[in-house]
C-alpha positions as a Markdown table, in Angstrom:
| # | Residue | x | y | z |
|---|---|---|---|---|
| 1 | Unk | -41.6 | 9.8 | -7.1 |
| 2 | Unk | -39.9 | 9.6 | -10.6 |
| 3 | Unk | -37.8 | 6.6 | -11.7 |
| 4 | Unk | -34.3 | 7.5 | -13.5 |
| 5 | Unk | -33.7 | 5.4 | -16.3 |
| 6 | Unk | -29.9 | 6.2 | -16.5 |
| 7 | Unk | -26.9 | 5.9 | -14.0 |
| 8 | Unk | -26.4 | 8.3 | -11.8 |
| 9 | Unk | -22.8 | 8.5 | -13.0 |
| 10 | Unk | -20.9 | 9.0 | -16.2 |
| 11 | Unk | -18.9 | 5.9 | -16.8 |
| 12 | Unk | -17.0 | 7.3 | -19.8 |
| 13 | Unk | -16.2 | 10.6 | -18.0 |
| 14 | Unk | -15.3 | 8.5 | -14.8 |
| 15 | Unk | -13.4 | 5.7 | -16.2 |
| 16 | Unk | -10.8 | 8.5 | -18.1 |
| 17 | Unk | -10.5 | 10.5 | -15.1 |
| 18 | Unk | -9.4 | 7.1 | -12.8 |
| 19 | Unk | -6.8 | 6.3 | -15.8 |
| 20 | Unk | -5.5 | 9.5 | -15.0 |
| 21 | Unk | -5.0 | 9.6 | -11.6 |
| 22 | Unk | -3.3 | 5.8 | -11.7 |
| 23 | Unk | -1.1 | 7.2 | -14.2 |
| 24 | Unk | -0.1 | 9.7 | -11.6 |
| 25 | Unk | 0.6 | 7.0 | -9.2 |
| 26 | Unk | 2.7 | 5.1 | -11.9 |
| 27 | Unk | 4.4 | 8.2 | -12.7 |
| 28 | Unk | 5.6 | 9.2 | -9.2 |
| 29 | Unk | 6.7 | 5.4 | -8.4 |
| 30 | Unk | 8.9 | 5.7 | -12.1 |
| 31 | Unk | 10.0 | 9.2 | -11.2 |
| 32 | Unk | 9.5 | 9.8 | -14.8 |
| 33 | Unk | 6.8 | 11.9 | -16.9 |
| 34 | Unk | 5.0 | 9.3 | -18.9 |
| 35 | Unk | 4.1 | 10.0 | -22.1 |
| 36 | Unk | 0.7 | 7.5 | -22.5 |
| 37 | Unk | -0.6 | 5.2 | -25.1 |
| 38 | Unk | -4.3 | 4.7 | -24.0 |
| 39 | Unk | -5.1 | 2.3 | -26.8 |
| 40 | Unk | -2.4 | 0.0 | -26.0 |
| 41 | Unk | -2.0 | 0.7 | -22.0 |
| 42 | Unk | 1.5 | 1.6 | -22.3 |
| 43 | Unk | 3.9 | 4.4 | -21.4 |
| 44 | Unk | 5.5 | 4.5 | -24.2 |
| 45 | Unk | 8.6 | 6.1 | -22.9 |
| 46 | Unk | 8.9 | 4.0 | -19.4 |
| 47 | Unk | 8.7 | 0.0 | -19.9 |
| 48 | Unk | 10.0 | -0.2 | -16.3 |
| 49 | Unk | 6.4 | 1.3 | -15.6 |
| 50 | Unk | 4.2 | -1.9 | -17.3 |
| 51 | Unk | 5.0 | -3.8 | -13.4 |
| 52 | Unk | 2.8 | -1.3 | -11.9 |
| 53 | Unk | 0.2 | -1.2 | -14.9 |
| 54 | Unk | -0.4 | -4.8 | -15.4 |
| 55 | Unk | 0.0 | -7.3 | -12.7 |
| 56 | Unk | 1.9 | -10.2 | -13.1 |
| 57 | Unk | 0.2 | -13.2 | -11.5 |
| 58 | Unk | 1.8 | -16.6 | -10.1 |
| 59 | Unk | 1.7 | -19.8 | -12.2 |
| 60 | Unk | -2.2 | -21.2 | -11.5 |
| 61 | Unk | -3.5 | -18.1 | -10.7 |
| 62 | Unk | -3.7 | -16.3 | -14.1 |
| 63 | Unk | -6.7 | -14.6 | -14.7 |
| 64 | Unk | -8.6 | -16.0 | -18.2 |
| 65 | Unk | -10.2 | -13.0 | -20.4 |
């Protein structure tokens, strides 16, 4: 039996193609065609559509980076 020394999965291929399918979510609860900026995690043309990307936690129960 031969040991893999890589994942199984491609993270970079995966991780792009969950941000799409989220944004599909977020663009069917805006009822609006997003137009994306990955780098900043914004729709650029939808700020009603940052409550569904980012949530917004009650005081105490912030999460610290």
């Amino acid at each position: 039996m031969q040991r893999r020394e890589t994942g199984s999965s491609n993270f970079e291929y995966g991780a792009r193609l969950t941000e799409i399918v989220l944004l599909g979510n977020v663009a069917l609860r805006t009822g609006k065609k997003l137009e994306w900026d990955s780098a900043g995690l914004k729709a650029k043309n939808a700020p009603e559509a940052d409550k569904f990307i980012k949530e917004q936690y009650r005081a105490g129960w912030e999460i610290e980076a």
